[in-house]
N, C-alpha and C positions, 0 to 999 in steps of 0.2 A: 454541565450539559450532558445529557445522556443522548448516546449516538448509536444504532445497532442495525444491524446488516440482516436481511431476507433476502429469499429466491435460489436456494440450496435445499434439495431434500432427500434423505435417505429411503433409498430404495434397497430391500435388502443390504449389502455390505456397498451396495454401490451409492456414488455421491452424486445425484443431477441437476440439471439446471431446472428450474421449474419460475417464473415469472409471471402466474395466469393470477390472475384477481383475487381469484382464492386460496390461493398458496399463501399471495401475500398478506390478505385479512385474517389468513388463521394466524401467520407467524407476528404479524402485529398485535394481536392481541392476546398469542399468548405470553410475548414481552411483556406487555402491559401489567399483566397477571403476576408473571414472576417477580417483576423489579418492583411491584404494588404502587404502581403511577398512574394517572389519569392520558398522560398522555408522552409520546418522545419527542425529544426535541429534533433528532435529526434520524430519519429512516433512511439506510442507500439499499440498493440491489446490489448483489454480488457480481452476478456475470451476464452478460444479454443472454438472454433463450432464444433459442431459433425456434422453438415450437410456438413462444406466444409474442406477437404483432406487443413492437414497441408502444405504440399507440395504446394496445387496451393495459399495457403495464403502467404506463403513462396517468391515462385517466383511474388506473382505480386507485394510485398513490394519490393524486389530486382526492379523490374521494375523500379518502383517508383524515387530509389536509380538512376538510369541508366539516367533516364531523368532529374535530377536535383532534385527531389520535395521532394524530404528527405533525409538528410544524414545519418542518422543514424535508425536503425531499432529495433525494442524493442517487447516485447510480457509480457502481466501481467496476474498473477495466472495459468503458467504455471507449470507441473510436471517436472520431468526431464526424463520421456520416450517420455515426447511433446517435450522440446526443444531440445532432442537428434537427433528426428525427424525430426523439424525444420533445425536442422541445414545440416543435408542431403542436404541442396538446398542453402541456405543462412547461414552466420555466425551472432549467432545473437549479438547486442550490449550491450542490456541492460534486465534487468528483475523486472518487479515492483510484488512483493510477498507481503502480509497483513504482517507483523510484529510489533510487541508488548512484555511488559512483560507480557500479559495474554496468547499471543497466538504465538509458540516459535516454530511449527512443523519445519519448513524451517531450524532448524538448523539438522536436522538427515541426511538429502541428498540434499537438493536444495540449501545450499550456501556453502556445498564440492565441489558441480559440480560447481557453477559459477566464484568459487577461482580460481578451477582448469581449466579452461575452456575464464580465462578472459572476463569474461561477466561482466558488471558494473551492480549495484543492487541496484536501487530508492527503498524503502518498504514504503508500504500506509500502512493507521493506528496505529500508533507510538502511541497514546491515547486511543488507543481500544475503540471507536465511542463513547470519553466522559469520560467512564470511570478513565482513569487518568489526564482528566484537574482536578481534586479534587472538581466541585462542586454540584455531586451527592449528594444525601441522601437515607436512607430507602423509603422515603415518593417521591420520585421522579417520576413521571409520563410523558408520553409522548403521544403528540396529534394521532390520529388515526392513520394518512396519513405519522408516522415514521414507521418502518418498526423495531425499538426498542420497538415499542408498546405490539408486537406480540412477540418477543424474551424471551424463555426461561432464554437470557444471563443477562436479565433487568426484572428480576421479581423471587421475591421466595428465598432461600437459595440459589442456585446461585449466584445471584445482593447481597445480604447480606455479602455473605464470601468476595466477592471479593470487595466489597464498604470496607470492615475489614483492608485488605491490602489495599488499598488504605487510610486508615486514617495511616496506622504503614511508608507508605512512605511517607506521608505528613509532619511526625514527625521528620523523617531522612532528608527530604529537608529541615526541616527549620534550622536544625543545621547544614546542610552544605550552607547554604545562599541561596536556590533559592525558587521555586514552585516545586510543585511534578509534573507538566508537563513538566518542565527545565531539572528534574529527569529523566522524563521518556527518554525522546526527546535523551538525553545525556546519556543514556545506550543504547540504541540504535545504536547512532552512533560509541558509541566506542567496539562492536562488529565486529568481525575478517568477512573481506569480504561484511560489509554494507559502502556502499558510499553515500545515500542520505537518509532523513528522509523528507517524504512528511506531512505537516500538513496543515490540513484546520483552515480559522479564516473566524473569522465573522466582525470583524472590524480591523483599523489599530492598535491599543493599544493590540490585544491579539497574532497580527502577530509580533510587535516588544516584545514582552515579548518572545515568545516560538522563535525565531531566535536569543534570544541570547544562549539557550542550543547546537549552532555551537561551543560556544568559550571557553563552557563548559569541561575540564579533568577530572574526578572520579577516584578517588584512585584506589588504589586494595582492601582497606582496605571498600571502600565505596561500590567499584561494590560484593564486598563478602559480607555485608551486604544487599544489594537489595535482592542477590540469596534467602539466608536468610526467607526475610521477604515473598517473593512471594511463597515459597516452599507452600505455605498456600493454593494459589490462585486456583481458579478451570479454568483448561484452559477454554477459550473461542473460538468460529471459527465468523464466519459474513456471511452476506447476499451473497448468487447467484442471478443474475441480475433480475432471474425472480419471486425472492421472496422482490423486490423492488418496 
C-alpha cells in the first residue's frame, strides 16, 4: 500500500499549513509523478488549516477519490469536532494521531469516535521522538536545527523522570525477551481501536529490529505492568509544524 501526507508547504525557511484544493491537487499529483503511479492508495492531510473551511478540503479530496488519484482519504492530528465536520462532506478513512506511552490524550475521545465511526487509526510517534528507542541519557544533547533542542520535553526534570521510566521498561523488556522499543511499539499495537504503528529508522538493521514488535503478544499480566511503571512518566505533547 502506498500511503503519503499533504497540506504542509514551505514558505521561505518557514513550514505552513496550507489545505486549500490546490495545494492539495498539486502535491497529489506531484506524488503521483515521483513514485510513477497511476494513483495512492491512502492520501491524509497533515494538520487542519485555519485559513481553509474543512468542508472545501473535504470535497476536493473527495474529488480526488472521483477521478482515480486516491482511494482512500485520511486526515492526521485531527479533533473530533474536525472530523465530525469533515465528515459532513466526505466519510473519512483513516486517522494518523501522535501516540505513545508518554503521550496517551487520544484515548479520552479520539479513538471512542474512530471505533465507533469505523475510521482506521495509523498513530505516528510510537517512540515519543526517541525517547523509547532506550538510547537516551541524562547527558544527551541534540544539534541546534532539531527542534528537541528547544523542547522543554528533552531537558531538565522532565527528560530526567521520564529517561527514569524508560530505564524500569528496559528492565521489563529484557525479562520478556525484546528491546524496550519492541515494548513500546507492541503496547501500542495491542491497544483497542489502533491498527498501525508508524515508526521511523535510519537504517535497515533498526527497521528490521522494531518490525518485529508486529508479531509481538503481551500478557495482561505484562501490559498491567507497563501501566504500572509509566504511572511515573510526565505526559509529553510534540511539535506544530510551525515550531519545526
Amino acid at each position: 500500500m502506498l500511503a503519503t501526507k499533504g497540506g504542509l508547504r514551505l514558505e521561505g525557511e518557514k513550514l505552513l499549513r496550507d489545505a486549500s484544493p490546490r495545494w492539495l491537487r498539486q502535491g497529489v499529483e506531484l506524488s503521483l509523478g515521483n513514485l510513477g503511479v497511476d494513483y495512492l492508495d491512502l492520501y491524509q492531510m497533515h494538520w487542519p488549516d485555519p485559513n481553509t473551511p474543512i468542508q472545501e478540503t473535504a470535497s476536493a479530496l473527495e474529488q480526488l477519490v472521483r477521478e482515480g488519484k486516491i482511494r482512500y482519504v485520511g486526515v492526521s492530528n485531527f479533533n473530533v469536532a474536525q472530523m465530525k465536520t469533515f465528515e459532513q462532506t466526505r466519510k473519512l478513512d483513516s486517522l494518523q494521531p501522535p501516540y505513545s506511552l508518554f503521550r496517551r490524550e487520544i484515548e479520552q475521545a479520539i479513538l471512542p469516535y474512530t471505533l465507533q465511526h469505523g475510521i482506521g487509526v495509523l498513530v505516528y510517534g510510537a517512540l515519543a521522538h526517541g525517547l523509547l528507542a532506550g538510547a537516551f541519557t541524562p547527558q544527551t544533547t541534540f544539534v541546534a536545527d532539531d527542534w528537541r533542542s528547544k523542547s522543554a520535553i528533552f531537558h531538565g526534570e522532565t527528560f530526567r523522570r521520564n529517561l527514569a521510566v524508560v530505564e524500569h521498561l528496559k528492565g521489563l523488556a529484557q525479562r520478556e525477551g525484546m528491546s524496550v522499543a519492541q515494548l513500546a511499539i507492541a503496547w501500542v499495537l495491542a491497544q483497542p481501536g489502533i491498527d498501525v504503528a508508524i515508526v521511523g529508522a535510519r537504517n535497515p538493521e533498526q527497521l528490521e529490529q522494531t518490525a518485529q514488535a508486529g508479531e509481538i503478544h503481551l500478557a495482561q499480566a505484562t501490559l498491567q505492568e507497563i501501566e504500572r511503571i509509566v504511572s511515573e512518566a510526565v505526559p509529553i505533547g510534540g511539535p506544530a509544524p510551525e515550531g519545526m
